[in-house]
N, C-alpha and C positions, 0 to 999 in steps of 0.2 A: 504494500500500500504506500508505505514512506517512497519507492522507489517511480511508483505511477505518478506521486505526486512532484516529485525533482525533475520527471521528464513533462510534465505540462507544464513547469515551471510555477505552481501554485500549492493554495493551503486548504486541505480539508472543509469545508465549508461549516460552521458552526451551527448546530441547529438552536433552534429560539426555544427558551425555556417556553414550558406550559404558564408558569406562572411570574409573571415581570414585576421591576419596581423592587420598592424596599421590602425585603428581606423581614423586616423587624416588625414591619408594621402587619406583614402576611402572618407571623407568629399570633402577634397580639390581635389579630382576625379570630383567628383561628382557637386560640384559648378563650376567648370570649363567646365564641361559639358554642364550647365545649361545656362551659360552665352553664350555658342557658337550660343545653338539655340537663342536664344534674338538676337544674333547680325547679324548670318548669315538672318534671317526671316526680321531684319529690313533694313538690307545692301543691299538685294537684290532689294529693292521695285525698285530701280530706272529701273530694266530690264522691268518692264512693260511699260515703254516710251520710251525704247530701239527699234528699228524696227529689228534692226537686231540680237537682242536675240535671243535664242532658248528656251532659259528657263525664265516662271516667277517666282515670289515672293513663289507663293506655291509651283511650284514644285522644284524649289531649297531648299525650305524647306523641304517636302519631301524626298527629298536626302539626307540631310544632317541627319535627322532623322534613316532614312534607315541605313548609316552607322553606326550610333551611336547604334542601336540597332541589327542589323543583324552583325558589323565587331568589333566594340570598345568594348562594354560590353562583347560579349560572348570571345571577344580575352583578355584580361584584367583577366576575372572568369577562363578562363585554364588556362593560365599562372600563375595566383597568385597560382594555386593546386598542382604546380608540383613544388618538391622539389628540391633548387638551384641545388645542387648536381649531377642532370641530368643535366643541364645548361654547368654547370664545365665540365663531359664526352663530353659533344660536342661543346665545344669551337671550337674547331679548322673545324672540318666538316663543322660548320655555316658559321664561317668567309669564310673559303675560296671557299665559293658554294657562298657566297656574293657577294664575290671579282671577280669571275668569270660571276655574272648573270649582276653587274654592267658593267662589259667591252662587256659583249652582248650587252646593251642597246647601244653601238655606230655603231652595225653594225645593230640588227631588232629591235630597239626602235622607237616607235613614236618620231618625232623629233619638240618641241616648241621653237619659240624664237630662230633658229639657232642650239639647244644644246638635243639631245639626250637623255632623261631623262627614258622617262616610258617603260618598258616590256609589250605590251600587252600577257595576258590570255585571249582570249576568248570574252567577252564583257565587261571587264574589264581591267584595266591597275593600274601597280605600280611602285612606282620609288625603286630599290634595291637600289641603294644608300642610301633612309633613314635607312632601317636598317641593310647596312652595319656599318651606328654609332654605334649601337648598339654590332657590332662583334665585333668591332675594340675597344671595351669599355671591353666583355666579354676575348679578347685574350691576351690582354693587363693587365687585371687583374690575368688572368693566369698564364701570363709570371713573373710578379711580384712576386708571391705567391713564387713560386719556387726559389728566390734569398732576401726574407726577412732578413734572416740571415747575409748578406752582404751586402746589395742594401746602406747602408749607407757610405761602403768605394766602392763602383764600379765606376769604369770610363766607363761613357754612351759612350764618343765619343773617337776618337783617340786624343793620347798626342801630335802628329805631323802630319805631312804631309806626311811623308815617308810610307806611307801605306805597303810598303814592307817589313819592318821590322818584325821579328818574335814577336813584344811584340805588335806592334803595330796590326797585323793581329789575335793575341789572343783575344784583344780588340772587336776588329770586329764581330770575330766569335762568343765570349763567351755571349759579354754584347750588342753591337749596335744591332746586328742584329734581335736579342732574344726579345730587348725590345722595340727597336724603331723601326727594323723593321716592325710589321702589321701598325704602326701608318704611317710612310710612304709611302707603300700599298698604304694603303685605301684614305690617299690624294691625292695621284697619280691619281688615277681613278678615283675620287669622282672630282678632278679641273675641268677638262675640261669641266664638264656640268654645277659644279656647284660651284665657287672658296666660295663662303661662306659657304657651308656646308665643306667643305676642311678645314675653320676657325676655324667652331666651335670643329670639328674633334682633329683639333690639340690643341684648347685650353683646354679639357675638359680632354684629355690625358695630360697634360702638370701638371694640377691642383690635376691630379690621379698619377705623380709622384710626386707630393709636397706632398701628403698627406701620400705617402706610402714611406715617409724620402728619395726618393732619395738625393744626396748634392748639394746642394745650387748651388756650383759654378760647378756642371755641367749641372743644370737647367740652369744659366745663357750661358754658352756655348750654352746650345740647343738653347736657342732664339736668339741669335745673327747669328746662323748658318740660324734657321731656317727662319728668317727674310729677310735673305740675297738670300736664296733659291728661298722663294716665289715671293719675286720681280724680280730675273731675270727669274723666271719658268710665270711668267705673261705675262711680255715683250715679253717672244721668243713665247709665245702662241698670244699673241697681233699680235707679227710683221709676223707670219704662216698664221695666221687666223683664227686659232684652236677654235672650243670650243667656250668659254664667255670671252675669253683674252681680245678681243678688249673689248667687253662691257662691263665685270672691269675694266679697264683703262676709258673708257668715264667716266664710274659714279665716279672716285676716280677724276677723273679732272674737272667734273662738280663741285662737292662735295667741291674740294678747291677753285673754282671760285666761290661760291655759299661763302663760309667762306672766304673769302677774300674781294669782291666787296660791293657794296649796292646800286642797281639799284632798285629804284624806279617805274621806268617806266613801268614796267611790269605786263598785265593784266591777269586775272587769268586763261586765255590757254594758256598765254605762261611762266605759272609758272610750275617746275618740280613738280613732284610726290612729292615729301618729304616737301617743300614745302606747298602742298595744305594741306596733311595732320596737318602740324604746324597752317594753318589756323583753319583748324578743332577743332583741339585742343584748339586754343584760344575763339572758337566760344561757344564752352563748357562751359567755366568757371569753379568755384566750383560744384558746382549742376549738370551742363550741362543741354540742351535742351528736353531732356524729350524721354523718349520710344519712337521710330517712328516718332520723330519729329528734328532730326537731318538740318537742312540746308545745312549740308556739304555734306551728301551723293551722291549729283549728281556731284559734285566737286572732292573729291577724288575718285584715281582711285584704284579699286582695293579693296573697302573697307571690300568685304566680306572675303581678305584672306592677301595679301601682307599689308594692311595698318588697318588692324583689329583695334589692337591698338586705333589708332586716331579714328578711328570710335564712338569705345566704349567711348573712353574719351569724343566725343563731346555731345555724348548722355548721359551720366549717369554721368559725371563732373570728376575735378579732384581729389576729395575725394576720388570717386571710383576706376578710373585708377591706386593711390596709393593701395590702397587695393590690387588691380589687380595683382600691383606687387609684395606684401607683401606674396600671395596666390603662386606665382613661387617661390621664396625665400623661404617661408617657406619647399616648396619639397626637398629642399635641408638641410636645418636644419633639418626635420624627417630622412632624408636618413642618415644624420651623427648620430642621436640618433641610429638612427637602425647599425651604423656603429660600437657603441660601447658595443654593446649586444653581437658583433663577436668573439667568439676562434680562427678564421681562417682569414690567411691574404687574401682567393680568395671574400667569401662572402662580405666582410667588404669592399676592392676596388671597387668590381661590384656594391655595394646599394651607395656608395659614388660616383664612375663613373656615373651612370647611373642621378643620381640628378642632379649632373654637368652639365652632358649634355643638359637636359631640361631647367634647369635655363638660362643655358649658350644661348640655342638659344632663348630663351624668351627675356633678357635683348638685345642679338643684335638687335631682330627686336624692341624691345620699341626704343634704342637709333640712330634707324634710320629715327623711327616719330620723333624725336626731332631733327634731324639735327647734330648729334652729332657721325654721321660715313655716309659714302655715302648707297647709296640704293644696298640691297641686294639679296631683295626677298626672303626673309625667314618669314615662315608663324609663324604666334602664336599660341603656342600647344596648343592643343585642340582645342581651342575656332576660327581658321579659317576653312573655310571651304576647305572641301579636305580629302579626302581617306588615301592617301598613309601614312601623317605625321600623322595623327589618327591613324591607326594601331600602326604605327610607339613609339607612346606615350604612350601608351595605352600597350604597350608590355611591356616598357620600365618599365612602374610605376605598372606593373603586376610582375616584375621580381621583384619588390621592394621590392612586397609585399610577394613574397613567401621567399625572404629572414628572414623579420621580423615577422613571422611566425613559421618558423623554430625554435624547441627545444632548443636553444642554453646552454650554460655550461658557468656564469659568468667567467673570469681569475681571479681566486684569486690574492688577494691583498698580495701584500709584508711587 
């Protein structure tokens, strides 16, 4: 063979791995995967004492399986093959076919809890909203790209109030609209079903203009605006009846009754969700109680998806649970590695967005087992059980990987 290849004068031809991109981040894919089924397989056991389940232990197992292998993997392997660059061409097409199939979901969505969430297709349903995060991450990074050159002296918001003013309507047009517009968008539509995904939305844009030097003090303006926004965009949805207004307002005033009082008296049904979960967790210990042998799971509600977390902690201890979240952290340290591989400011915000984003909702739902923000309902990527936010992750940290991938051209050094 060496000898065929001395007389063509050439070199073996290298075949392309199956699976490209960073190495570490395929790992940490891949253990997160692992860890779902463990948890969804041992969370469910309680539906078999359940009467009024539909589903047991296996076939929610099953399912969860089924996704992972018919929707996560093979959606993950296309994504990571297609070069960012198509990504880039269709920013804007994605976002706003998003933005649109979202605002469907309030007139033909299946409607849970009050709030309009899923599209059904067929014998299937998805919530557009999860990856509208993802557009509002890809259009956002766009927009930026296009203003690197200056984005350090731009004024995000107006200098005044006079909005009528011709400097002040320049502002508007040139810079608010361009850049914060999609971000605003996609909270708008994204609240009324779901005001924590609307959080994490804005905070993970927020952390994608710090990274991509917008100034300080009109990052600080944004939050004080945007602060001020959300709370009365809550209230007039609370006092409507719109939406999850009221039932973000109960959980944010439960949440400070819960941080404020120390009632004792209370037995463990008429302890809140967040709560039992903190039981759980302490029931854990270090070590925790062992595979499948959790105590807490008929206790917490919700364990295979809203309160994942606590689950795993009570099972597998707190050594683990830190790992746990060492393993979402760490997604976002690869994506900044991979961020400075980048010639270009669109790929470099997208693998930096898109980490954010995950991490960002990973840490709200852990610090809601802890009592340390009111209950949201936001699942644990990957690892809860559920379709929509699987795809959802799974796209996200496939887009990662086609970034880090990608040929890139060090920036020489000065």
């Amino acid at each position: 063979m060496a000898q065929q290849d001395n007389i063509t004068g050439g070199e073996s031809p290298r075949r392309t791995p199956i699976f490209e991109g960073d190495r570490t981040l395929w790992i940490i894919y891949a253990a997160l995967v692992v860890i779902s089924i463990l948890v969804v397989y041992s969370s469910t056991a309680k539906m078999a004492y359940d009467i009024s389940s539909k589903l047991t232990t296996t076939e929610s197992l099953r399912q969860q399986l089924m996704l992972i292998l018919v929707v996560s993997l093979p959606m993950i392997f296309i994504v990571h093959k297609i070069n960012y660059t198509f990504y880039q061409k269709a920013t804007k097409i994605v976002y706003w076919s998003l933005v649109g199939l979202t605002i469907l979901t309030y007139f033909i969505g299946n409607a849970t809890n009050g709030a309009a969430r899923w599209l059904p297709i067929g014998p299937f349903q998805f919530q557009p909203s999860e990856l509208l995060k993802i557009g509002t991450i890809m259009m956002l990074a766009n927009c930026m790209e296009a203003r690197q050159s200056s984005i350090t002296k731009l004024k995000l918001l107006p200098t005044s109030f006079r909005l009528g003013d011709p400097v002040q309507k320049r502002i508007l047009k040139d810079n608010t609209w361009p850049i914060l517009g999609p971000v605003i968008v996609s909270c708008a539509v994204i609240a009324p079903a779901h005001i924590s995904s609307a959080v994490i939305v804005a905070i993970a844009s927020f952390l994608m203009l710090y990274i991509g030097r917008a100034h300080r003090r009109e990052l600080v303006k944004m939050v004080l605006l945007g602060t001020s926004v959300a709370v009365i965009g809550i209230s007039l949805l609370s006092l409507a009846g719109i939406g999850r207004g009221s039932v973000g307002l109960t959980r944010l005033t439960r949440w400070i009754t819960e941080l404020t009082t120390d009632d004792r008296r209370s037995y463990v049904y008429e302890l809140s969700d967040t709560q039992r979960s903190m039981i759980a967790i302490y029931n854990g210990g270090l070590t925790g109680e062992g595979a499948g042998h959790s105590s807490s799971r008929a206790v917490v509600i919700h364990p295979e998806s809203d309160y994942a977390f606590a689950f795993f902690a009570s099972e597998y201890g707190a050594i683990a649970a830190i790992v746990l979240m060492l393993l979402y952290l760490w997604i976002t340290f690869r994506a900044i590695e991979i961020c400075r591989q980048c010639y270009s400011a669109y790929p470099m915000l997208l693998a930096a967005g898109l980490g954010l984003l995950i991490t960002t909702q990973a840490m709200l739902h852990i610090l809601v087992q802890v009592n340390l923000l009111p209950e949201t309902g936001q699942t644990l990527p990957i690892i809860s059980r559920g379709g929509s936010s699987l795809m959802t992750i799974s796209i996200a940290i496939g887009m990662i990987l086609s970034i880090s991938r990608a040929p890139f051209i060090p920036t020489p050094k000065k």
